[in-house]
C-alpha positions as CSV (number, residue, x, y, z in Angstrom):
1,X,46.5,23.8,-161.2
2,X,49.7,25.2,-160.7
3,X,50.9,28.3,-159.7
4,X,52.5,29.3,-162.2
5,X,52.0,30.4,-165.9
6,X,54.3,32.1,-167.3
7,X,52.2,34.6,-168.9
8,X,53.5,37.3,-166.9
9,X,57.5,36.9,-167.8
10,X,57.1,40.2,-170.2
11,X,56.0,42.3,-167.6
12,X,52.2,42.0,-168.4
13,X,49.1,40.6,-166.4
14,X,45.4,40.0,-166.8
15,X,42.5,41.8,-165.3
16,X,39.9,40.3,-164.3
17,X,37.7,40.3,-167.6
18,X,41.2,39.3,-169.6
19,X,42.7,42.8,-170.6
20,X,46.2,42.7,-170.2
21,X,47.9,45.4,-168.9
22,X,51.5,45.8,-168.3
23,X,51.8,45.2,-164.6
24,X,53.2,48.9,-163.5
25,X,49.4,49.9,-164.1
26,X,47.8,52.2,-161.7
27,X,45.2,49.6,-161.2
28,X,47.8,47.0,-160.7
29,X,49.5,49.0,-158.1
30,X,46.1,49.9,-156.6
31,X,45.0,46.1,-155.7
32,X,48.6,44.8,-155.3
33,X,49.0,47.6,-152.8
34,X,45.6,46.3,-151.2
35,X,47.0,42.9,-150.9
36,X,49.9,44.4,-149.6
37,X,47.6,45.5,-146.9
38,X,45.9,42.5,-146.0
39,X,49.4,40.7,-145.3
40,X,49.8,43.4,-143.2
41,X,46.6,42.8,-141.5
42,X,47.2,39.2,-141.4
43,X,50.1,40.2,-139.4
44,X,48.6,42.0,-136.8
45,X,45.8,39.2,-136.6
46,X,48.8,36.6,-135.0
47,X,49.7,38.8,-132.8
48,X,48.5,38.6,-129.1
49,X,45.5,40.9,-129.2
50,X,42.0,40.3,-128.2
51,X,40.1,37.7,-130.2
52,X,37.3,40.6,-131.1
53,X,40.1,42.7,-133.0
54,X,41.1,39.5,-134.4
55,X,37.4,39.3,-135.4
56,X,37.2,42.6,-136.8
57,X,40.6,42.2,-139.0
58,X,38.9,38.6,-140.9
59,X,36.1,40.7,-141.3
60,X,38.3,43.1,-142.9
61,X,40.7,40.9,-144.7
62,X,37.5,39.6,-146.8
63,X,36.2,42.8,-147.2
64,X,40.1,43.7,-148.9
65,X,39.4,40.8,-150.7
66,X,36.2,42.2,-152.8
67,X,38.1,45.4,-153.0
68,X,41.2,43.9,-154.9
69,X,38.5,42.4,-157.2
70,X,36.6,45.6,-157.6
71,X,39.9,47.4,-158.6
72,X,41.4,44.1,-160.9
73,X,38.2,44.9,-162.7
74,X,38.5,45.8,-166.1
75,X,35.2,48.4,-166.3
76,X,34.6,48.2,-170.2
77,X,34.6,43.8,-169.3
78,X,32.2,43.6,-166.0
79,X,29.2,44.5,-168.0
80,X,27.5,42.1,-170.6
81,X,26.0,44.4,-173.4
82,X,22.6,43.7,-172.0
83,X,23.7,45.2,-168.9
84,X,23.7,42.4,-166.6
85,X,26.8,42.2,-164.3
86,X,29.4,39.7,-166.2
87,X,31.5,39.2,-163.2
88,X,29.7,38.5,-159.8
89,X,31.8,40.5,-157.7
90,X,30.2,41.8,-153.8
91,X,30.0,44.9,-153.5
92,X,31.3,47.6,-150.4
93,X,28.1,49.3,-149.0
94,X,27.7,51.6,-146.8
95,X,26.8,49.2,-143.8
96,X,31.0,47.9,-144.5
97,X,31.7,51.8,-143.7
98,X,29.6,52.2,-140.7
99,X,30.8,48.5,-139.0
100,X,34.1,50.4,-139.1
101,X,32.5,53.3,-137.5
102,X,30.8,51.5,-135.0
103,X,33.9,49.7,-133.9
104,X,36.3,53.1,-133.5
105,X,33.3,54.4,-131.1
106,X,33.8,50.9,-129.4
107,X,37.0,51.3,-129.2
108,X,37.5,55.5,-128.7
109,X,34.8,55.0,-125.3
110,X,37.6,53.7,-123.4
111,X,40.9,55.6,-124.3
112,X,42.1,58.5,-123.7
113,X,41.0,61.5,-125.4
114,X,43.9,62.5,-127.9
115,X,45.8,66.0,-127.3
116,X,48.6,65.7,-129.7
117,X,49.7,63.4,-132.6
118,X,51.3,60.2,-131.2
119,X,54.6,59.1,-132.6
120,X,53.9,55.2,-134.0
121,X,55.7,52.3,-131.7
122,X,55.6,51.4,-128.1
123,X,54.8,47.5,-128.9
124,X,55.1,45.7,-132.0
125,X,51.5,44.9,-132.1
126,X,50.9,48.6,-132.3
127,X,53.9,49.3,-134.4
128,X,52.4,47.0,-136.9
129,X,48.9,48.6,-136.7
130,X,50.6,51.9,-137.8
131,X,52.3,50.2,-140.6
132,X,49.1,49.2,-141.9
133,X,47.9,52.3,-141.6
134,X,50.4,53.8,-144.1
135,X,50.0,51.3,-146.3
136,X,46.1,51.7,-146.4
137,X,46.6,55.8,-146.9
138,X,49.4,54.8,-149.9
139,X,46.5,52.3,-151.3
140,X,43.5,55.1,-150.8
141,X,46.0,57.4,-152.9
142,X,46.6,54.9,-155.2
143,X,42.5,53.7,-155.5
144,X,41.8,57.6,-155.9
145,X,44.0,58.5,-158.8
146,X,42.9,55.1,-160.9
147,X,39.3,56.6,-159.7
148,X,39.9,60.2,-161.5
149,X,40.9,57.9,-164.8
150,X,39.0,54.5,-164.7
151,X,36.0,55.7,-162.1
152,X,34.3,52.3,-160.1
153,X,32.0,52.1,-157.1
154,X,33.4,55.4,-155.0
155,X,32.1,53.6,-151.6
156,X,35.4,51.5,-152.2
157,X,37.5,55.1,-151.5
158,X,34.9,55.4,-148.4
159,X,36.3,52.4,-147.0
160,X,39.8,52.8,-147.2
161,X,39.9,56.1,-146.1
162,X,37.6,55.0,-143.1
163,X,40.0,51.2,-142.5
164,X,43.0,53.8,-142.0
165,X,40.6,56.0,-139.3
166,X,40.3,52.0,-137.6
167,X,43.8,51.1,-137.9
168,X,45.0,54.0,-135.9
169,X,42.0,53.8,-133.2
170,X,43.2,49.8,-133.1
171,X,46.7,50.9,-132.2
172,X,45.6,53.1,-129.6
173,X,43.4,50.1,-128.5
174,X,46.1,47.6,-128.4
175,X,48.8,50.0,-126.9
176,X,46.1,50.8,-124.1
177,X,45.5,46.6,-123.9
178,X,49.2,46.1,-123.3
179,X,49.8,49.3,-121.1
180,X,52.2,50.7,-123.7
181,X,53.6,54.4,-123.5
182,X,51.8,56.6,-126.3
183,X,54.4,58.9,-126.8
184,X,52.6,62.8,-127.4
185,X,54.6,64.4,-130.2
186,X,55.5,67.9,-128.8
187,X,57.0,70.2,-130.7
188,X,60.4,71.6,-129.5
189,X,60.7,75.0,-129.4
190,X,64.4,76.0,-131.1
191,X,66.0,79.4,-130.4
């Protein structure tokens, strides 16, 4: 099979389902930012962390996986007429949302307790964690207005916003791992 098809050179793709859309789409920027996500994640995952983060962030990366796949979802396709699923896509429960739950209160037991926002950096592992981050809230925003026009399963707009929650509580993990400076944002006081 190759990689390429050509069928895209006009600025139009395929949905899952075979609607084509032109590829600006909301729900082409929602998955494609997704996938932008998991590169991200993939990222972080080489990086010299602890092998149960590394854990967490496959876990992850396949859950992003049945996410894109929700969102490439045409709606009026994934249903036969008889009302059987056409497509078998997983789906994101609420035991995805409460895994990433369970690991921030992992996690949160031995930092710090926050007093002020903390400016992203201090070690690229952690720099990259905050990336993510931002790219998870720009993909949340994303899922959310294709959700108000095209709604799917709303457990997939659980997840996100709870995976950016995770990514910041994993950059404080890491940055404690490594002994990295969290630097408090403090307002300075002008006049």
């Amino acid at each position: 099979m190759k990689i390429y098809t050509r069928t895209g050179d006009e600025g139009m793709t395929a949905l899952f389902g075979g609607t084509r859309v032109p590829k600006h789409h909301i729900r082409i920027q929602s998955y494609g930012t997704v996938d932008e996500l998991n590169s991200w994640l993939g990222l972080i995952r080489d990086q010299e962390i602890g092998d149960s983060y590394k854990e967490v962030l496959m876990k992850v990366q396949k859950e992003l996986f049945t996410i894109g796949a929700i969102l490439a979802t045409d709606p009026e396709k994934a249903v036969l007429k008889s009302g059987k699923e056409r497509l078998n896509i997983p789906k994101i429960g609420p035991e995805e949302i409460l895994f990433l739950e369970n690991e921030m209160d992992r996690m949160e037991e031995f930092l710090p307790q926050m007093t002020h926002f903390i400016l992203p950096g201090g070690h690229p592992a952690v720099s990259y964690c905050h990336i993510a981050r931002t790219v998870c809230r720009r993909a949340e925003r994303m899922a959310c207005l294709l959700h108000e026009n095209q709604p799917f399963d709303p457990e997939v707009l659980s997840y996100m916003n709870r995976l950016s929650d995770y990514l910041f509580v994993l950059a404080r993990a890491i940055s404690h791992d490594l002994g990295a400076d969290e630097i408090k944002w403090i307002p300075e006081k002008k006049g």
